[in-house]
C-alpha positions in Angstrom: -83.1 -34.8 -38.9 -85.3 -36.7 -40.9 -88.2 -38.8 -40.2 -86.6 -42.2 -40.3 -83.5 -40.7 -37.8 -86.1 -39.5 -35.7 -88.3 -42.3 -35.8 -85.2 -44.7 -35.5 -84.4 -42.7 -32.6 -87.9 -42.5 -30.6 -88.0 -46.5 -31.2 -84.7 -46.5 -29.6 -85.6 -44.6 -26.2 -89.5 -46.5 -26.2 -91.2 -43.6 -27.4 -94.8 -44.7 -27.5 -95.3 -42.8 -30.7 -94.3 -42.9 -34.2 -91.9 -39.5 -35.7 -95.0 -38.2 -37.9 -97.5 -38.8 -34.7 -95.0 -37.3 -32.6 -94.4 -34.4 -34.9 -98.2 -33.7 -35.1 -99.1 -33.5 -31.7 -96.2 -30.2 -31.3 -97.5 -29.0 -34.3 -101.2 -29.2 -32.8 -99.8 -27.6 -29.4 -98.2 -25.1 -31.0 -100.9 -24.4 -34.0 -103.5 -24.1 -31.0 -101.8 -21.5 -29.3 -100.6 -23.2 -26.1 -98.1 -21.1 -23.8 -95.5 -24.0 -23.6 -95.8 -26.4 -26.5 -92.1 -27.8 -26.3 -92.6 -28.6 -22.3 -96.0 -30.0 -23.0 -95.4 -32.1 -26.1 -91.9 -33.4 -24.0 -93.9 -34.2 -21.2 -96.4 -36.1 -23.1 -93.6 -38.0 -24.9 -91.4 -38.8 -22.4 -93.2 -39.4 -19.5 -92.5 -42.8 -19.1 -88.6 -42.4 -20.1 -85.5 -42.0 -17.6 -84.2 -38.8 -17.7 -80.8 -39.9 -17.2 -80.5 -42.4 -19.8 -78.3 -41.3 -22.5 -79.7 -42.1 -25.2 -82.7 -40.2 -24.1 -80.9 -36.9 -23.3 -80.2 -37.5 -27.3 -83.4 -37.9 -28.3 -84.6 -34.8 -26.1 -82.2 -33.1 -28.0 -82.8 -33.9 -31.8 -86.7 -33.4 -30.3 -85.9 -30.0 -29.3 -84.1 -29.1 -32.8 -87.3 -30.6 -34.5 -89.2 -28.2 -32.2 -87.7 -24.9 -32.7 -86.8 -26.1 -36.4 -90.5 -26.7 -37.0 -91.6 -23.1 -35.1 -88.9 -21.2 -37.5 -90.8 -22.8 -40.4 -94.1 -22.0 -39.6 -93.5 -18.7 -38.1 -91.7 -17.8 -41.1 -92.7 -15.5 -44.0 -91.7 -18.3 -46.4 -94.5 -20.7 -45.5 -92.0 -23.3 -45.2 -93.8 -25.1 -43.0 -93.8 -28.7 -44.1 -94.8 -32.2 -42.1 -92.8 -34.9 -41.0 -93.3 -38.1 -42.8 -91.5 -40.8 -44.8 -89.8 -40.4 -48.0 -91.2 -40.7 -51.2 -88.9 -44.4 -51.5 -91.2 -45.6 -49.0 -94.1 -47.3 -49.7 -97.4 -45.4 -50.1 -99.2 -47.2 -48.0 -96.2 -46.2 -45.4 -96.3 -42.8 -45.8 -100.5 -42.6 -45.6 -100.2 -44.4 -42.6 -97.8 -41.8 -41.3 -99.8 -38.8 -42.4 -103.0 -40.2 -40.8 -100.8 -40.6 -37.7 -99.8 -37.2 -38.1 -103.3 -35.7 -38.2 -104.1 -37.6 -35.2 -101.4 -36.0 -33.7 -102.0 -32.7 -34.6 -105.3 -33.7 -33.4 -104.6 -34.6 -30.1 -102.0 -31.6 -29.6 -104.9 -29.2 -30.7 -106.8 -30.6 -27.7 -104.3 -30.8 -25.3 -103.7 -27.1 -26.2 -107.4 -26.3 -25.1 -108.4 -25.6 -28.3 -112.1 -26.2 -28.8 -114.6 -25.8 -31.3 -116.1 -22.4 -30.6 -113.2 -21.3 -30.8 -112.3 -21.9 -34.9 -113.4 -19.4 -37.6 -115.9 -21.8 -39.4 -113.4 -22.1 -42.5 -110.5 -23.6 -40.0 -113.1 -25.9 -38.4 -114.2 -27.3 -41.2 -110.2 -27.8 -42.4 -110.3 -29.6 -38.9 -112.7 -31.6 -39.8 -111.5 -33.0 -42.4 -108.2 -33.5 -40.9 -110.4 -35.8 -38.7 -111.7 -37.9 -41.6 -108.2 -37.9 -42.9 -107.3 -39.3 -39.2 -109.6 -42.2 -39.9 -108.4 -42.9 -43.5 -108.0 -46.8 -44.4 -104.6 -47.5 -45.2 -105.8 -51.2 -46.3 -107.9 -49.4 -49.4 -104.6 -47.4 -50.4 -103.0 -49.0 -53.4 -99.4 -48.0 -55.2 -101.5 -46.6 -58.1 -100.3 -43.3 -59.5 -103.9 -41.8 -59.0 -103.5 -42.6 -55.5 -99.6 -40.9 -55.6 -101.6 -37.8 -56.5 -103.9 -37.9 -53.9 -101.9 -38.5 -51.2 -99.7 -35.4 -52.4 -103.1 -33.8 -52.5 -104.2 -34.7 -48.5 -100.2 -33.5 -47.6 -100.4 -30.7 -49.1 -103.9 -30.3 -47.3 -102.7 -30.7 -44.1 -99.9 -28.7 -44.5 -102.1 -25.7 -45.3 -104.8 -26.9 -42.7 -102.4 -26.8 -39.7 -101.1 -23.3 -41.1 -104.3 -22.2 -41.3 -104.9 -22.8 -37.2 -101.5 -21.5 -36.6 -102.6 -17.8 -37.7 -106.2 -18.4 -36.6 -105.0 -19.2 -33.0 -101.2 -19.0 -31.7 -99.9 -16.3 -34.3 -103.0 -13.5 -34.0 -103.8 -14.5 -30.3 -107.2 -14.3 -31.1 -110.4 -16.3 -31.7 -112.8 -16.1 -34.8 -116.2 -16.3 -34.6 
């Protein structure tokens, strides 16, 4: 499902959060090693939702194909592991937007996960950190230019790796770095 379909579909329902944010936040449960990141991330998604409704029973369900869609990918040997966001026919400052929602996600998933600082190698913390500034980035100072095409491709790509890189760190070896 893409992110538009998904987004479409969490607007739908009155999911409090965007697709990219929404994406992030599993992706930071699962990259922080917690022992039920679909239940958790659901629970934090749909608390407020009525079970019964339809059209949330579909939206659990194209969230739970995201989820083990997602896990295949970054569990696999392919390191085909890529992040939810808008198309490239969006706007840029559309899709930066989205990615800094998607950090704060991941952000917020890596917490809820109980993943602290002490806990990160000081190579993946320091990818953390800057996932943080990315989370603060300034989507007013982002402009259509090509040099700022390249380095937002540069930031995905970033991410991408960064949240890969706590995925071994943490839920894939089991085991904390000092």
């Amino acid at each position: 499902m893409s992110y538009q379909q998904l987004n479409d579909q969490g607007r739908s329902v009155g999911l409090e959060v965007d697709a990219a944010e929404g994406h992030g936040i599993f992706c930071g449960l699962l990259s922080g090693g917690s022992k039920d990141p679909e239940g958790i991330w659901l629970g934090e998604l749909l608390a407020e939702l009525d079970p019964q409704d339809l059209l949330v029973v579909e939206c659990v369900e194209a969230l739970r194909d995201l989820a083990r869609g997602t896990r295949e990918e970054i569990e696999g040997p392919e390191m085909g592991f890529s992040l939810l966001l808008p198309g490239d026919g969006e706007a840029l400052s559309v899709r930066a937007n989205a990615l800094r929602d998607w950090c704060r996600g991941f952000l917020y998933g890596m917490g809820l996960s109980g993943t602290g600082e002490g806990q990160l190698s000081a190579d993946t913390l320091e990818a953390v950190n800057d996932m943080i500034d990315i989370s603060r980035l300034d989507v007013e100072l982002v402009s259509s230019s090509e040099q700022d095409e390249e380095a937002y491709a540069e930031l995905c790509e970033f991410v991408r790796v960064a949240a890969m890189l706590v995925y071994e760190e943490r839920a894939n070896k089991g085991e904390t770095k000092q």
